[in-house]
N, C-alpha and C positions, 0 to 999 in steps of 0.2 A: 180633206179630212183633217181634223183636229184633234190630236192625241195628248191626253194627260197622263202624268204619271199621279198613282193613288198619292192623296194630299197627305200630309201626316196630322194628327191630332192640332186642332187650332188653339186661339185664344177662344174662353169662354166667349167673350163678346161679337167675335168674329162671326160672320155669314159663311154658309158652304158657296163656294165658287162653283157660279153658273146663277146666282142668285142676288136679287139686289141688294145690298148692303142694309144696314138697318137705319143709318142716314144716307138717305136716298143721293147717290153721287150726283145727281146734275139740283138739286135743289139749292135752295138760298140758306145759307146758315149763318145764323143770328148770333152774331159776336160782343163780346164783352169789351169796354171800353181799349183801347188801344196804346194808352198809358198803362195800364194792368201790367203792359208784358216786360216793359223797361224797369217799372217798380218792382217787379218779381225776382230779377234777374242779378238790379243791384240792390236789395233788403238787407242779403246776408251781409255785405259793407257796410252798413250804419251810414248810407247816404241818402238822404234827403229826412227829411220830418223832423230835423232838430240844428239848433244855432252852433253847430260845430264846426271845425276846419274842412269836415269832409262831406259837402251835399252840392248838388249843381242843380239848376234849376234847367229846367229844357222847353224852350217856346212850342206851343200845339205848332203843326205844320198845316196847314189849310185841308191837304189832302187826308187828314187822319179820321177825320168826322164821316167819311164817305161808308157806308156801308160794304163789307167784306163779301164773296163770294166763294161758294168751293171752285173748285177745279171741274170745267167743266170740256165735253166732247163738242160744244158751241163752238164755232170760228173763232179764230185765236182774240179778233176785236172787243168778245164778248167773256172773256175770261176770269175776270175779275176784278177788283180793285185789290192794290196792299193789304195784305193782311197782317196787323201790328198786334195779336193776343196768343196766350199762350192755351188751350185747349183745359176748360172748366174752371178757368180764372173769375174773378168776381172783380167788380168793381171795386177801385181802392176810392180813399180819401185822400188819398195824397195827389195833387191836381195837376201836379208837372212831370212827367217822364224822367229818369234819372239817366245819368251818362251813359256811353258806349259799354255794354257789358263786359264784364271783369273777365281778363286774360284766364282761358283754363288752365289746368294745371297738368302737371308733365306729369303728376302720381301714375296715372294708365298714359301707355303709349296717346298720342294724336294720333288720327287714323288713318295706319294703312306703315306707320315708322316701326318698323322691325330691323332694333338696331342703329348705327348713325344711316343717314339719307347717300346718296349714293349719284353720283352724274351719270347722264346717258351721255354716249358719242358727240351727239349733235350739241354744240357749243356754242352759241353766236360770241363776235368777240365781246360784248358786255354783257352781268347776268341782269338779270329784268328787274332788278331796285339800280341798276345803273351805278354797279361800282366803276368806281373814279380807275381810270387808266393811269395816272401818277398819283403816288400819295399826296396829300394839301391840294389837290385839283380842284374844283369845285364838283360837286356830287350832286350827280341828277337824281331826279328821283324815277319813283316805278312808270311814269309815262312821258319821264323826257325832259319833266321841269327840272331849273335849278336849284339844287338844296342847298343850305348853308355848310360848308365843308364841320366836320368836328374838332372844337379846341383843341390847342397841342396840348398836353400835359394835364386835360382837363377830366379824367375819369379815374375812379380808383381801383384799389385792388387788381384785379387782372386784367385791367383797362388800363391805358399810360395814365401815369401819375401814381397816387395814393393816399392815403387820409387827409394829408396836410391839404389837398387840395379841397376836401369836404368842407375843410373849418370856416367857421364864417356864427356868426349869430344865432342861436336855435331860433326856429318858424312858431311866432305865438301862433297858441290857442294849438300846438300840435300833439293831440293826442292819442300814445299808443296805442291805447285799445281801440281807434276808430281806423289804425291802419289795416288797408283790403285784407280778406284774409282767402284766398282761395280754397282751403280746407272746408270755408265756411259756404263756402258759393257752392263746392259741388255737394255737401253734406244737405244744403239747403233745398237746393235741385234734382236730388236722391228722393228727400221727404214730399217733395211736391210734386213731383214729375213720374216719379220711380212705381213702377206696379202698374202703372196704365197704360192705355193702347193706344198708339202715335198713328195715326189715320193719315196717309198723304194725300188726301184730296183735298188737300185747300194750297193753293200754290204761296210760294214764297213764305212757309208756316217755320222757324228756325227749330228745329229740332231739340231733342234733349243735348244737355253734356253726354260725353263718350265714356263718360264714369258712373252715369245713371245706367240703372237696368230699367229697361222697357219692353212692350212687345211691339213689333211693328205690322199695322194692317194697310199691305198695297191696296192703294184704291185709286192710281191714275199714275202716279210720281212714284221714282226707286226709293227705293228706303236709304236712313242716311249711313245704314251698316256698307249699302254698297259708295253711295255718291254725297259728299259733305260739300260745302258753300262757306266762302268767309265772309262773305254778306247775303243774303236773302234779298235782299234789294237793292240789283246793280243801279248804278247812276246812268241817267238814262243820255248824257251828251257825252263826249271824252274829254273837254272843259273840266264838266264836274269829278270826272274819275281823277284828270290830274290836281284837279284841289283838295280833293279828300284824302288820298294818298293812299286810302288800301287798296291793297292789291286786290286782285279780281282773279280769282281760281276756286278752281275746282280739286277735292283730293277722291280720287275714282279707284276704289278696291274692286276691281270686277269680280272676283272669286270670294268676297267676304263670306264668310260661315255665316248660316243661320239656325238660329236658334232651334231646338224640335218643337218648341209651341207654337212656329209661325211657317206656315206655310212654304214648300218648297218652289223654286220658278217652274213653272209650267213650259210644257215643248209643245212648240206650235209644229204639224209639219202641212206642207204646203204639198207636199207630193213635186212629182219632176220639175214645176216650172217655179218651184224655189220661192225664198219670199217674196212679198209685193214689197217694190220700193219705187219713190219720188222720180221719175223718168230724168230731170234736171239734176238735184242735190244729191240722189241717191241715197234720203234718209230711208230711213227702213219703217212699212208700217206700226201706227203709236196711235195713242189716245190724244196726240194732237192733231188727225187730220180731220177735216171736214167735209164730211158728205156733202153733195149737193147734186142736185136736177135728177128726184129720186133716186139717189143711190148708186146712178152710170156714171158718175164721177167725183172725185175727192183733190180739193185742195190741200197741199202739203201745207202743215203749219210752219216750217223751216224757212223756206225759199218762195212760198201763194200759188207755185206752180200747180195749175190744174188738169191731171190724172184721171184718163178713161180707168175705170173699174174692170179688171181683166173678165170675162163671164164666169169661171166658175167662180171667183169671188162675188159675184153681183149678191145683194140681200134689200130687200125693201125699208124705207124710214120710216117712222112711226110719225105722231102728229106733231112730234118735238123735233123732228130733222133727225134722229136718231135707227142707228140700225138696229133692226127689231132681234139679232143676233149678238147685241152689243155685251150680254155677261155670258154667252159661252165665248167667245173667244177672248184669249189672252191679251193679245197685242191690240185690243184694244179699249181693253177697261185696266190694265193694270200697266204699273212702271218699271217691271221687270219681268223678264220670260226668256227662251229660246227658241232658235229657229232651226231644224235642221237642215244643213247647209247642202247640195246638191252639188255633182261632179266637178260643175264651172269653180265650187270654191274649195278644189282642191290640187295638188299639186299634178301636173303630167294629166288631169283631168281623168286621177286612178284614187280606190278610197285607201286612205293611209292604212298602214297596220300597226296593233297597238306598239305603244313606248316602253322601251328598255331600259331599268336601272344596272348600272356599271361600277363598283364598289371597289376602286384603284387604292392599293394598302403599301404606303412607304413601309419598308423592311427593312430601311437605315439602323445602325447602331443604335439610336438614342431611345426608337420607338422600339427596339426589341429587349431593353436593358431599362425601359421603366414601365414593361408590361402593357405598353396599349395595342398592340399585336396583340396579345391572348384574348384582350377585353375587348377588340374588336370583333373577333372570329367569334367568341361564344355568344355575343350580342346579338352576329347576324343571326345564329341558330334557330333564334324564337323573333327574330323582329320581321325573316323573314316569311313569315305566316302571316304577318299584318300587310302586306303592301296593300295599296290604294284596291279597292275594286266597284266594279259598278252598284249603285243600289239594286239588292236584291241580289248579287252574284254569290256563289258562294267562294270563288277562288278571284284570286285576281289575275288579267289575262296580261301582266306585266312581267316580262321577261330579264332574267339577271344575268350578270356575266362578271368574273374575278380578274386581277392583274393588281403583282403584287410589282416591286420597284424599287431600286437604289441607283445604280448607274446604270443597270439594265432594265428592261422590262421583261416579266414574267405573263406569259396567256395561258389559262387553264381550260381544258376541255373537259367537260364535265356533261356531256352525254347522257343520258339514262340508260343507257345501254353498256355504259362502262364497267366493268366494275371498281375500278380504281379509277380517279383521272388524273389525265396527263398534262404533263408540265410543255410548253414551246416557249425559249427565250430568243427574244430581240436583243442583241448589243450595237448593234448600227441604228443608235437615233438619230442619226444627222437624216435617215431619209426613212420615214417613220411608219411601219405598215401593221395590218394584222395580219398573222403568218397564217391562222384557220378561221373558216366562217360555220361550219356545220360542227356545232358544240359547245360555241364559246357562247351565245346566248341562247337562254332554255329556262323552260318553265320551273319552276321553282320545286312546285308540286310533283312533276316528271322525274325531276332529277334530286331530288332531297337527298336521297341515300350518298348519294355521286358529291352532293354539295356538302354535306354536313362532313364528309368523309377530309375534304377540301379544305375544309373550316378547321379541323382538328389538328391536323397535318401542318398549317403553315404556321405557326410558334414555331415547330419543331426544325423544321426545315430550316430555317434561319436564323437557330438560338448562339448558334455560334459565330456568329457573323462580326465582321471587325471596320464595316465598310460603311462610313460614314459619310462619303459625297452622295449628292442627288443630284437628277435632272426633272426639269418639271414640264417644262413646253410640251417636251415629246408625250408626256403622261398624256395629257389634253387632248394632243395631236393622234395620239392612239385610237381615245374614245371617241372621238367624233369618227373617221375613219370605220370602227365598228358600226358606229350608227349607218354610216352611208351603205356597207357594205348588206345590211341587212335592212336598208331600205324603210328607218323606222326614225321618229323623233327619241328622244329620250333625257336623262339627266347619270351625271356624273359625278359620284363620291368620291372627294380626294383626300384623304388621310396624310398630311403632309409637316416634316419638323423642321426642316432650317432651309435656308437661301442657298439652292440650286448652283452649286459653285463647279460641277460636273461637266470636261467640257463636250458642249452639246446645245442647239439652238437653244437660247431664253436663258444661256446664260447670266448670271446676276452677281456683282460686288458690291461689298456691301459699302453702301455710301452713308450712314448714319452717320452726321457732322451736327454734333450738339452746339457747335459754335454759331452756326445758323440761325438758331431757334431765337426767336426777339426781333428779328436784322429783315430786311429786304429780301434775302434768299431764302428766309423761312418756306415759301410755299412750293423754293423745288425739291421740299423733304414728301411735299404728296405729291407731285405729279407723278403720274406712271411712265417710264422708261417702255418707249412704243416698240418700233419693230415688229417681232415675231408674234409680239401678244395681241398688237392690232389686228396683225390678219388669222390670226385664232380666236378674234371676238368674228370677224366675219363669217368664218367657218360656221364656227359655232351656230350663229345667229340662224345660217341660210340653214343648217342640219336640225335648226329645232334640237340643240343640243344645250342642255341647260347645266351648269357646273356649278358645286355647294363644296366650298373650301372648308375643310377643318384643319386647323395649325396647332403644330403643337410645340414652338418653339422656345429653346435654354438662349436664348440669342436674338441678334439683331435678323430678324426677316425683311423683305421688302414689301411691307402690304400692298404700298402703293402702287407696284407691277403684279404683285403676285393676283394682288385682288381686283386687278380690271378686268380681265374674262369675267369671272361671277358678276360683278358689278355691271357689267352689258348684258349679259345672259341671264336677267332675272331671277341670278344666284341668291345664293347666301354664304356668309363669312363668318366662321367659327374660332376665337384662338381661346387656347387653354396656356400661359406661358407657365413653364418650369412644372409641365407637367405630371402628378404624381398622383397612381390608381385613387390611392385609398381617399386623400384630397380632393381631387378631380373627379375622378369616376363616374360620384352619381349624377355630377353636371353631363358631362362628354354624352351619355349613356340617354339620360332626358332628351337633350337635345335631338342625338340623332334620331333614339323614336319619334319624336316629331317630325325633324325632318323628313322620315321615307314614308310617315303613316297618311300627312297631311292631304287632303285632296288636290289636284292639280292638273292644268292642263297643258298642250303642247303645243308649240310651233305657232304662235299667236302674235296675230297681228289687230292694234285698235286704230281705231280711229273718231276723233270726238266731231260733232258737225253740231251746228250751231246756227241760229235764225236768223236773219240780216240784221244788221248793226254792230254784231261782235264776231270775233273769231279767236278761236284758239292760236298760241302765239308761241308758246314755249311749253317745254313738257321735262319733269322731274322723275326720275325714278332708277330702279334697274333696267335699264332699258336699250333700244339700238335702235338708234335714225339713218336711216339712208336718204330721206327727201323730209320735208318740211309736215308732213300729215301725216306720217302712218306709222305706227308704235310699234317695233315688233320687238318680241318678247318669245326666247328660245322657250320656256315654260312662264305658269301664271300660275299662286299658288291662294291658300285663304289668307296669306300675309303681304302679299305686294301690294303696293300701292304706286300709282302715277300720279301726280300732283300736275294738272296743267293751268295756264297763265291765259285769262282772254285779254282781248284791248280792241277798242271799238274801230268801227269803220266806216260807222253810220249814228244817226240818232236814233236810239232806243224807243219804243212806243211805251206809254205807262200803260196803257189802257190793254193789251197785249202782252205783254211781258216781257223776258226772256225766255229760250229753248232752248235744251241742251240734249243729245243723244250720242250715248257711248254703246261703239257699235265691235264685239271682240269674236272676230274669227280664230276655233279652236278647234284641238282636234282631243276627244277624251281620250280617259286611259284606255275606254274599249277598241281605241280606232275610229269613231266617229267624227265628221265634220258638223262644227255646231258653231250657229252663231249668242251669242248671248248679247240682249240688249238691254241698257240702262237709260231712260227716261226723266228729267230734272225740268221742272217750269218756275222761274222764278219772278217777282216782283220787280219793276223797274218804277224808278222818281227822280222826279227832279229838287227834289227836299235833301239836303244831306242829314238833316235828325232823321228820316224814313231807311237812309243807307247805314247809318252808325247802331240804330235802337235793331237791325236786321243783320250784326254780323257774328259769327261763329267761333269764338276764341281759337280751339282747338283746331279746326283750318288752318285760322291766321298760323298760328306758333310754326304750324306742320309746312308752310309756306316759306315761314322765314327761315326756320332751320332747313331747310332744303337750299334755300336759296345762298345761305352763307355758306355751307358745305361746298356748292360751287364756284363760290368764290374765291374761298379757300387756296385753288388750285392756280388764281392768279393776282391775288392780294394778301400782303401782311394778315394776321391775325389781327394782329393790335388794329389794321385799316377795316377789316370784316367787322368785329366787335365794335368799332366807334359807328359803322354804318348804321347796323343796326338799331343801337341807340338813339341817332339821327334820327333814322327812316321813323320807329316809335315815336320819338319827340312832333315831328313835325305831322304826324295823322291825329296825336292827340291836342295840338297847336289850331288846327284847323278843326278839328270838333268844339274845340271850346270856344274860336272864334265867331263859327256859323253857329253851334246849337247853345251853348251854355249863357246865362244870365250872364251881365258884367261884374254881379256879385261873386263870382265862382273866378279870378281871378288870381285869387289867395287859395284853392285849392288844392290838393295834391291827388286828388281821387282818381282822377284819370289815367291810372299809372299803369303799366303791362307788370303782371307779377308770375314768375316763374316757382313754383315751388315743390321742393324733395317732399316724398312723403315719407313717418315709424321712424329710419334712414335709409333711403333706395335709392342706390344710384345707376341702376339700371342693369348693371352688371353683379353686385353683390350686398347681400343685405348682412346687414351692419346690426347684431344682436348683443345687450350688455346681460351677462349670465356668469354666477359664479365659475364652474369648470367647464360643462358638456349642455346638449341643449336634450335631454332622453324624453322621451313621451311617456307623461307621467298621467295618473289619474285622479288629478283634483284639476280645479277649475283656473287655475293661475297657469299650469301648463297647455292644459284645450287652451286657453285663451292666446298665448303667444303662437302654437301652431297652427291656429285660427290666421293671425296674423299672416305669418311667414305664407301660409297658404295661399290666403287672398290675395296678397302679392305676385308671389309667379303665378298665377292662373290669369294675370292682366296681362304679362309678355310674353310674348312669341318666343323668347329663347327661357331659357333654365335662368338662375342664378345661384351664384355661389355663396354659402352659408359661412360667414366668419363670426365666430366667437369670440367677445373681447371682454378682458376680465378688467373688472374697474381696476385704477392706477396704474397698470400696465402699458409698456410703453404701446400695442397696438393701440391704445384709447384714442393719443391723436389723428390717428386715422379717420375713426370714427368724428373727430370732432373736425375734419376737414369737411366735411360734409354738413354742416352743418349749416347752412348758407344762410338761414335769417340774420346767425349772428355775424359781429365782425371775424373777417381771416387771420388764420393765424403770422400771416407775412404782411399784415396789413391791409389786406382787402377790406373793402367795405360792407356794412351791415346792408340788410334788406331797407332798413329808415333812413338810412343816410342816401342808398341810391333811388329811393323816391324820389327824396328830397331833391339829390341832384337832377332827376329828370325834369321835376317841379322846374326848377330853375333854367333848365332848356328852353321846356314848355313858355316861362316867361319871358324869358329873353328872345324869342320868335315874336311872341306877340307884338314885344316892344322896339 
């Protein structure tokens, strides 16, 4: 049987599922020239249709003329050809394709970055752009070639060197107003793209920007809210991947939020004998397999292996090779669904019970003396009425549990049956237990009176407190331990203010050495100090126990120890420094309701599998590797994201494509075992204009900052930074080699542009207001809290609201952020560092 959950309210345009779409999915669709999609893309740059410094000319590639197909349930042979248009585009006049499309912009997160990117365990010794093992080494690049190492002293501003190294001649014919403007790209791509229905039945189609609002209608392929591409059209030899230089990834949010106008995934259940999967590959049923020899067997599109049809699966083919059951069932007309997972995909082969949140509150000095003890307890009062619950539940079946902590730890029973609850303290953390198990976690609903009672009581309890050392391991080592004890995944609140100097396992000194910073030792200011915290990420991981740090430190902390548990445990990392209510507050307060309300699941493990010729190679996130394939992740929430790395192993078929399947064993907040599957079919060429006019800025960007963030941990800054630069220089080296005219030479168009948006820098927005920012009622105030608004409703954390009054010394703050222009310590403008890539870019060619 096949069970759906009621759909929610659709797109007007949308079809009811169980019904054929209104463009018939297996038909032929009649596409708009294939130049259209590069001219759309770079318009908003003033590149091409005029005798300026900034247009490129792009040779047609043979394969472009071929006529496009949807996505169909045909054998993978029969799939399609590239598809180079953007969905109700028109033919342009402009008769040459324009460059590689414009770097998106960092305004809205890239997708799936909540916060800076974060390593998993699993390390190879080099990261996958091949940073250089000594500084001035020669630098490979993302598949092994040799790149040109970066000039000594040759970048400015926060790069070695500085202006003086800029100077040199100004570039005829350069004009500012023709410099890219991203603002312009995504403003452009809002007006043309924004308000319409993104249909994934045409393979290799590149999606909107991540700053356009769209609706998405599954109709074969995941949407790009769950699975993004920084090309759409991989290169089909490993030749051509290592001449091109982009990288090849995927960034995979399995738990993205979906919109309420678009459709939720549907749950397949298969009853006891579990999903059907690949006998060889072990992909799991998709709208890429192929029936064949009526219906008693099915070719996997993955691996071609050919699958008896179990019988009660068996359904007859229509006159198209098609199953005449092909739009009721999920798995396999749509690119995302789930499957209910049966005993074998659970642990001890018993069904989980649901997850417990654990809300561990430092009671130190500092937190009780600048009030976020009170503002904690009266928070939980009402946040916890929100926790997570099933659709349609009316309570949620997540169970909570208290422990407050300075050198000791505190466990509260809080029974419903109590009338008061009781306090049991731990002082022996060196060997770390729960002292009760019937009490300490309970239903919320059950025990309000017992909880709230609990909540009021702990200010008071500890207002006179003079005890300012902490220990932190053991906090960790606590919770997990509770989890096991009650036989449950869960996640762990930690309320925490300074470096754990308390002695007691994980102790920590503080080693901040500003002398470092600049120098070769710079990157053991982030390595994490292992030990006790590596095998509390194992814990953790094997418990399905997930840990969400908030800091709230007057001082030197060690993030870089403190924050590897969350960082492996598909956490998250909160600091609020020099903490103060009325300041902070409604940051602290935003955040954590997000943090407990958000949807999420537990004890997950993915794994990505892939059609012959590529494989998954490397994998970026919150995450924990024990072997080379399998992602586990203590929780998965609507903000993580995995970034993984393929690289070939075979020759890619054009005619076929590529395959991708992201496949996430979880277990909900009800206690269920659930598989969720994600579905990607992309274009393959052997034309590098086919691979460049098909790739995804905002990927790209989400790839590389992921990937310098690991590198970070075992390269200079200043060597991370020059890579980079590199790595861009020599992808847009080789574009302009293979695809641009010899007139495009003198160019500068090709340039990766990163840019702040209002002034947001991720953490706090940066407003110029005479005194206060008060909500007024004329149009000049709606309009600024318009602003402010639509900003944090882009990021997953809060931001902090600073006011700066013109000529006040805050202003330069403000004006540090200002990154088009020159830095104030000499850093270079946004025109200057074109220019110097410009000059990269030529100095490669020549």
């Amino acid at each position: 049987p096949v069970s759906f959950p009621p759909p929610v309210a659709s797109a007007p345009s949308m079809s009811p599922y169980g019904q054929p779409p209104q463009s018939a999915f297996h038909s032929m669709a009649q596409a708009p020239p294939p130049t259209q999609q590069l001219t759309n893309q770079m318009s908003a740059m003033n590149i091409g249709g005029y005798d300026g410094l900034f247009y490129t000319h792009v040779p047609q590639s043979p394969s472009s003329s071929a006529a496009p197909q949807q996505y169909q349930t045909s054998p993978p042979l029969a799939m399609g050809h590239p598809l180079l248009f953007l969905p109700g585009q028109q033919p342009s006049s402009l008769g040459s394709p324009p460059p590689m499309a414009t770097m998106g912009s960092m305004a809205a997160p890239p997708m799936g970055m909540s916060g800076p990117p974060r390593p998993g365990v699993h390390q190879p010794p080099l990261g996958p752009q091949g940073y250089p093992q000594q500084p001035g080494s020669p630098i490979s690049g993302p598949y092994g070639a040799q790149m040109a190492g970066p000039q000594s002293g040759a970048f400015p501003g926060g790069f070695p060197g500085g202006p003086a190294q800029m100077a040199g001649p100004p570039q005829k014919k350069l004009d500012p107003d023709s410099i890219p403007s991203t603002t312009q790209v995504i403003e452009d791509d809002q007006a043309k793209r924004g308000g319409q229905v993104y249909v994934t039945n045409i393979r290799g189609q590149v999606p909107p920007l991540v700053t356009t609002d769209f609706t998405v209608q599954d109709q074969g392929n995941a949407s790009p809210r769950f699975m993004r591409c920084t090309t759409y059209s991989f290169p089909s030899t490993a030749d051509l991947a290592k001449q091109c230089k982009v990288p090849l990834a995927a960034i995979i949010k399995p738990f993205a939020t979906v919109p309420k106008n678009e459709t939720p995934l549907y749950i397949v259940n298969h009853g006891e004998t579990g999903p059907i999967r690949c006998n060889r590959c072990k992909a799991y049923m998709c709208p890429y397999m192929q029936f064949i020899d009526g219906g008693r067997r099915y070719q996997c599109g993955f691996c071609s292996c050919v699958n008896e049809v179990p019988v009660q699966y068996f359904q007859h083919l229509d006159h198209m090779g098609r199953r005449m059951d092909l739009y009721e069932r999920p798995e396999l007309s749509l690119g995302s669904y789930e499957f209910i997972a049966t005993l074998d995909y659970c642990k001890n082969n018993k069904p989980p019970n649901p997850p417990a949140y654990i809300f561990m509150i430092d009671v130190s000095y500092n937190n009780i003396k600048s009030g976020l003890v009170k503002l904690i307890c009266e928070e939980l009062k009402t946040l916890l009425d929100r926790l997570p619950k099933e659709e349609g539940a009316e309570t949620s079946p997540i169970k909570v549990g208290f422990v407050t902590y300075n050198k000791i730890l505190h466990f509260y029973n809080v029974k419903s049956a109590l009338a008061q609850p009781q306090m049991m303290v731990v002082s022996d953390v060196a060997e770390m237990f729960v002292p009760l198990l019937d009490g300490f976690l309970v239903n919320f609903q059950e025990s309000r009176a017992v909880v709230n009672n609990l909540l009021d009581q702990i200010p008071d309890m500890f207002a006179d407190t003079n005890e300012s050392e902490t220990v932190f391991a053991p906090v960790i080592q606590a919770g997990v331990e509770a989890l096991k004890a009650a036989e449950c995944s869960g996640k762990l609140f930690i309320f925490h203010s300074s470096i754990p100097t308390a002695e007691a396992p994980g102790k920590l000194k503080n080693r901040d050495d500003r002398k470092l910073v600049g120098t070769e030792k710079e990157k053991t200011l982030f390595q994490p100090q292992r030990g006790v915290y590596e095998q509390l990420t194992k814990d953790c991981v094997a418990q399905g126990c997930c840990v969400d740090l908030f800091l709230f430190p007057n001082q030197f902390v060690d993030i870089a120890t403190m924050g590897d548990v969350p960082s492996h445990t598909s956490g998250s990392i909160y600091k609020y420094s020099n903490f103060q209510v009325e300041v902070n507050g409604p940051q602290f307060v935003s955040d954590l309701r997000r943090d407990v309300e958000k949807s999420i699941g537990f004890d997950a493990i993915m794994r990505v599998r892939t059609g012959t010729g590529f494989r998954a190679t490397d994998f970026f996130g919150a995450i924990y590797m024990n072997n080379t394939t399998d992602v586990e992740m203590a929780a998965v929430d609507c903000d993580k994201a995995v970034t993984v790395e393929f690289k070939h192993d075979d020759t890619l078929s054009e005619e076929s494509g590529a395959v991708m399947q992201c496949a996430l064993l979880y277990t909900t907040i009800g206690g269920q075992r659930r598989l969720r599957i994600h579905n990607l079919s992309l274009n393959c060429s052997s034309q590098l204009s086919e691979l460049y006019k098909s790739c995804e800025t905002d990927a790209l960007i989400n790839f590389f900052a992921k990937s310098a963030y690991r590198a970070m941990l075992t390269q200079p800054l200043k060597t991370v930074r020059e890579i980079l630069v590199n790595q861009m220089a020599h992808m847009l080296a080789c574009y302009r080699k293979s695809c641009a005219s010899p007139s495009a030479a003198s160019q500068v168009s090709d340039t990766l542009h990163i840019h702040v948006h209002i002034n947001d820098n991720s953490s706090v927005i940066i407003v110029f207001q005479q005194m206060s920012l008060p909500v007024l009622d004329n149009a000049h105030s709606r309009k600024i809290h318009s602003i402010i608004s639509s900003i944090s409703q882009q990021r997953a954390t809060s931001m902090k609201l600073l006011i700066v009054k013109q000529k006040d010394q805050s202003e330069m703050l403000f004006r540090q952020h200002l990154v088009e222009d020159k830095g104030l310590h000499g850093g270079a403008s946004y025109m200057d560092f074109l220019c110097y890539v410009h000059r990269e870019i030529r100095q490669l060619l020549t």
